[in-house]
N, C-alpha and C positions, 0 to 999 in steps of 0.2 A: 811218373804216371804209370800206372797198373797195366801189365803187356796189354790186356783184354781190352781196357779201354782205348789204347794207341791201337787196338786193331779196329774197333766201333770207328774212333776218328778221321781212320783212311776210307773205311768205306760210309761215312757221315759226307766227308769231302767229296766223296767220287760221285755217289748219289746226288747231293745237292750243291753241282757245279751249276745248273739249270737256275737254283733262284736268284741269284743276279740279274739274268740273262733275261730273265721271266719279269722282274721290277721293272729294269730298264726298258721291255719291249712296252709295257701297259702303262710307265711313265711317258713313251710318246705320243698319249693319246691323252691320258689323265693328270692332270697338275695336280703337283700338291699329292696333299691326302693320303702319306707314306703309311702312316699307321694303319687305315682302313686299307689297305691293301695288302699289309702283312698281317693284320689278320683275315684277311681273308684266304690268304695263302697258309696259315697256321690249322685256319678252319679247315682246307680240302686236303690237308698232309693227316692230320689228327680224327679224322673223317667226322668232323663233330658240326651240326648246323652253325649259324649266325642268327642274329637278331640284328637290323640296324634302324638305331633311331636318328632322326635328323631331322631338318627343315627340308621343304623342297628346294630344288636345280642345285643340291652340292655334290654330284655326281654319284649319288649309288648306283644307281641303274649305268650308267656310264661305265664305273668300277667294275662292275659283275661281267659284264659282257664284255666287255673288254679283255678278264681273265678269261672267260670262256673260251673266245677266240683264239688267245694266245695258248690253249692248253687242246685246241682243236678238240675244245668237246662241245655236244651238244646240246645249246643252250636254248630255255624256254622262261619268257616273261607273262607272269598271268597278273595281270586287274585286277583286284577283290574288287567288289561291288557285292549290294546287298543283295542283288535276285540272283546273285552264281548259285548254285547247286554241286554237289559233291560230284554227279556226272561230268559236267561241266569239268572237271580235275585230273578225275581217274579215268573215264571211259563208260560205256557204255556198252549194250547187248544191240544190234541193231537188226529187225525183222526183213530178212527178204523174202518179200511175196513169191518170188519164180519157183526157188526149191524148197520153200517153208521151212525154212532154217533160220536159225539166228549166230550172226557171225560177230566179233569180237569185234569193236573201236575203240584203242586204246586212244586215255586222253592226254592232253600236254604234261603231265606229269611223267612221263615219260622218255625222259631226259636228264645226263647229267648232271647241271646246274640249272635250279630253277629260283628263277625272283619271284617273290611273291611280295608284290606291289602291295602297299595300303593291308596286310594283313588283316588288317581289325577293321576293317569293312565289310569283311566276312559273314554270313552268318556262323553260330557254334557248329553248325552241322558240316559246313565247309572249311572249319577250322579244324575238326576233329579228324575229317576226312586227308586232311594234308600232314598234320602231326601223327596220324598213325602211319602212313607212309612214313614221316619220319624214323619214327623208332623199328619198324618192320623190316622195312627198306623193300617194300610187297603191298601190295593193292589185289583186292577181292572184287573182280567184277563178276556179278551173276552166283556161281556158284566156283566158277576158277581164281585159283593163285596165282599172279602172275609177280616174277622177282621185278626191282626196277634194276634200271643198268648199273655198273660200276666204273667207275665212282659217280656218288650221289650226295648232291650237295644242295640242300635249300637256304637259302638267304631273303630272310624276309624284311618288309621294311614296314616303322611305324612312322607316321607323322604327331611329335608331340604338342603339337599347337593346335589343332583343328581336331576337337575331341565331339563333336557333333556327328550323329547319325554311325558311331561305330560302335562295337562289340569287343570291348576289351580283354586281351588274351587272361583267362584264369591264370594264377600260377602255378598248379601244378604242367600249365600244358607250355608256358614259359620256360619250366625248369628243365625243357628237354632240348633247348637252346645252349650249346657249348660257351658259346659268347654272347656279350649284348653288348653293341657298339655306339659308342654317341658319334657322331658325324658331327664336324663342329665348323666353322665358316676360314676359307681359307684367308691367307694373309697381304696386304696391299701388292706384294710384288707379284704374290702367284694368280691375283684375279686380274692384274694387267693384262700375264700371260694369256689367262683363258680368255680374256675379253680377243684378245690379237688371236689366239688359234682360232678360236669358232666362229670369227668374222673373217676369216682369211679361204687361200684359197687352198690352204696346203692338204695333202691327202692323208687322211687320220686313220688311215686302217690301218691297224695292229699286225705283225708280224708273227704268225704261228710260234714258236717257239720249244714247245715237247707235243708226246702223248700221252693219252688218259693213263697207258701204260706205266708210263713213265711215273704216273703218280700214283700208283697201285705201289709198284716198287719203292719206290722212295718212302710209301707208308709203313712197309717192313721195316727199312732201316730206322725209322723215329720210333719204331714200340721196344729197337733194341739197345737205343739210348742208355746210356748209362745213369743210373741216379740213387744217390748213397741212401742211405739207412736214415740218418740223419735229416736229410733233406726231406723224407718220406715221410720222418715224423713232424716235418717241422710244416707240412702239407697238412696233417691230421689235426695241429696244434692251431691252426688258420680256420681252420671248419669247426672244431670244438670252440672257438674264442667266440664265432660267432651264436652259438646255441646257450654256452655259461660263459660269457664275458668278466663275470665276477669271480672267476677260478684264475683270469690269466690278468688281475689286477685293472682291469677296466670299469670303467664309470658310465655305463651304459645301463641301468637300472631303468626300467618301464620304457625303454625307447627301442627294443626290437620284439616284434610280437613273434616270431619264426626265425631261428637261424637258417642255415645253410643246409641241403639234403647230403646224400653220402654223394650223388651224382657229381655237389661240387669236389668232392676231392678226386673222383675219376679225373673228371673231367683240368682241375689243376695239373695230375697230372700228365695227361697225354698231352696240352696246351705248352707247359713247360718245356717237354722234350720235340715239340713242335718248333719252340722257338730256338731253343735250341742247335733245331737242326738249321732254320733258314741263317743261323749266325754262324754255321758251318763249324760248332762243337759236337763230341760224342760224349757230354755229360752236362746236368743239369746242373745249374748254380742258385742259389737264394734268389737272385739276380731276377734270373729267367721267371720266377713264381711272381718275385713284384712286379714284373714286366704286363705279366698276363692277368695275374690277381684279380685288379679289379673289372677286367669284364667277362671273367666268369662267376662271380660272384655277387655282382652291382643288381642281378633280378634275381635272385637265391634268396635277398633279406628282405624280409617281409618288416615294414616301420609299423611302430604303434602309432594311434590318431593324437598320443601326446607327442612325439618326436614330428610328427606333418606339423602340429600346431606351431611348435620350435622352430621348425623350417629345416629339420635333421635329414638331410636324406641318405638313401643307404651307399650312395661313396662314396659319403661322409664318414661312416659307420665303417667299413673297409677301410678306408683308409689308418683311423686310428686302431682298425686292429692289426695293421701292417706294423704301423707304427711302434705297439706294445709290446707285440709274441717276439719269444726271446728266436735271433736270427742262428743257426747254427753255425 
């Protein structure tokens, strides 16, 4: 191994001796569900949002706060609904008659980790207003800039069954989502469990675990990951498959109407060396990219109306270009 890298690796290890510690605390509250919860911890190390879709009661909102707590940061869950307004989010200017001034009320957005419940319940204007906080990491009220805190993590949630009365996220404002997570139904042993915790009497409060600091830090040591040359290209050859699939021998003809933006391959990368870190390596493997692949790039591919017809979805489409590009 490369000196440079054994010295990444010790302080990979030293850094994230915490995500164990951090699984184990938010496993005593959440069954199941290891995957949404490593990426969720992949999401606040690589400081990249989430997107989660799922049915209702499979514990997203349970997951999130639950991290929150265990990372003592300060967590805010907001509602969509259709009458929110963007004040309603960010803040507002508020007039007091005594001195005739107008003083600042900063809104829930203003916080570490924030759920954004039902997303696409939203209207655009209160979708616009959260994803440009996203990308800014700064909200304008009135005529001031104000930064939000650090770290800053939104996790939003769609419900894909109940597509009545909402405002479907465009894709470009999708594409500023690091990941998109399916949340999928747990399995007969682990809903026993949940049935016996949350009819029980035992006390479900999560155990602090680090600070927000903590993950400030530990964000340094993931952007210094190590990751070859090779592996870089073979990141570029995953994003280009999706845009000319017929350069990397794939049979994808009139079934993707948009490949993948450059975002995805940011974004593979810092996910990778994310994952990386929580598996307590100081370099990235092919591994780590199929690990993470498909949820950052399952809302990047946009299907043609022949591939919906087929029943092609873009998973689908990910996955067989996992499958083809040559693995270095």
């Amino acid at each position: 191994m490369h000196p440079d890298i054994e010295a990444i690796q010790r302080e990979v290890q030293e850094a994230g001796a915490f995500c164990r510690t951090l699984k184990e605390s938010i496993g005593q509250v959440v069954v199941g569900q290891y995957q949404l919860v490593e990426r969720l911890l992949i999401g606040l190390l690589a400081d990249g949002h989430i997107l989660l879709e799922g049915v209702p009661g499979l514990a997203k909102t349970l997951s999130v706060k639950t991290l929150a707590a265990a990372i003592r940061a300060k967590f805010q869950r907001l509602q969509f609904t259709p009458d929110l307004l963007p004040a309603d989010l960010i803040g507002t200017m508020v007039y007091n008659p005594t001195s005739g001034s107008f003083t600042t009320r900063k809104g829930p957005i203003f916080a570490n980790i924030i759920l954004a419940d039902e997303i696409n319940r939203a209207p655009a204007k209160v979708q616009s207003a959260l994803l440009e906080a996203m990308q800014e990491r700064q909200v304008t009220i009135s005529e001031t800039t104000h930064p939000l805190p650090s770290p800053f993590l939104v996790l939003a949630t769609q419900n894909p069954i109940e597509q009545e009365g909402t405002y479907p996220l465009p894709e470009a404002q999708v594409d500023r989502f690091m990941l998109k997570v399916i949340v999928g139904y747990p399995d007969k042993s682990e809903e026993r469990l949940i049935m016996d915790r949350m009819t029980g009497t035992e006390d479900l409060t999560v155990r602090p675990v680090i600070e927000p600091a903590d993950i400030l830090k530990a964000r340094t040591v993931v952007r210094k990951i190590y990751i070859d040359d090779k592996v870089k290209d073979y990141i570029v050859n995953i994003v280009h498959a999706s845009r000319r699939p017929e350069a990397y021998g794939l049979d994808l003809s009139g079934l993707i109407a948009y490949g993948a933006s450059p975002r995805a391959s940011i974004y593979l990368n810092l996910a990778a060396r994310a994952h990386a870190f929580v598996n307590g390596r100081g370099y990235v493997t092919p591994e780590d990219l199929k690990a993470v692949g498909p949820d950052v790039l399952r809302h990047r591919i946009i299907v043609t109306y022949e591939a919906e017809a087929e029943q092609i979805t873009p998973a689908a489409i990910v996955q067989k270009i996992f499958d083809h590009v040559e693995v270095p």
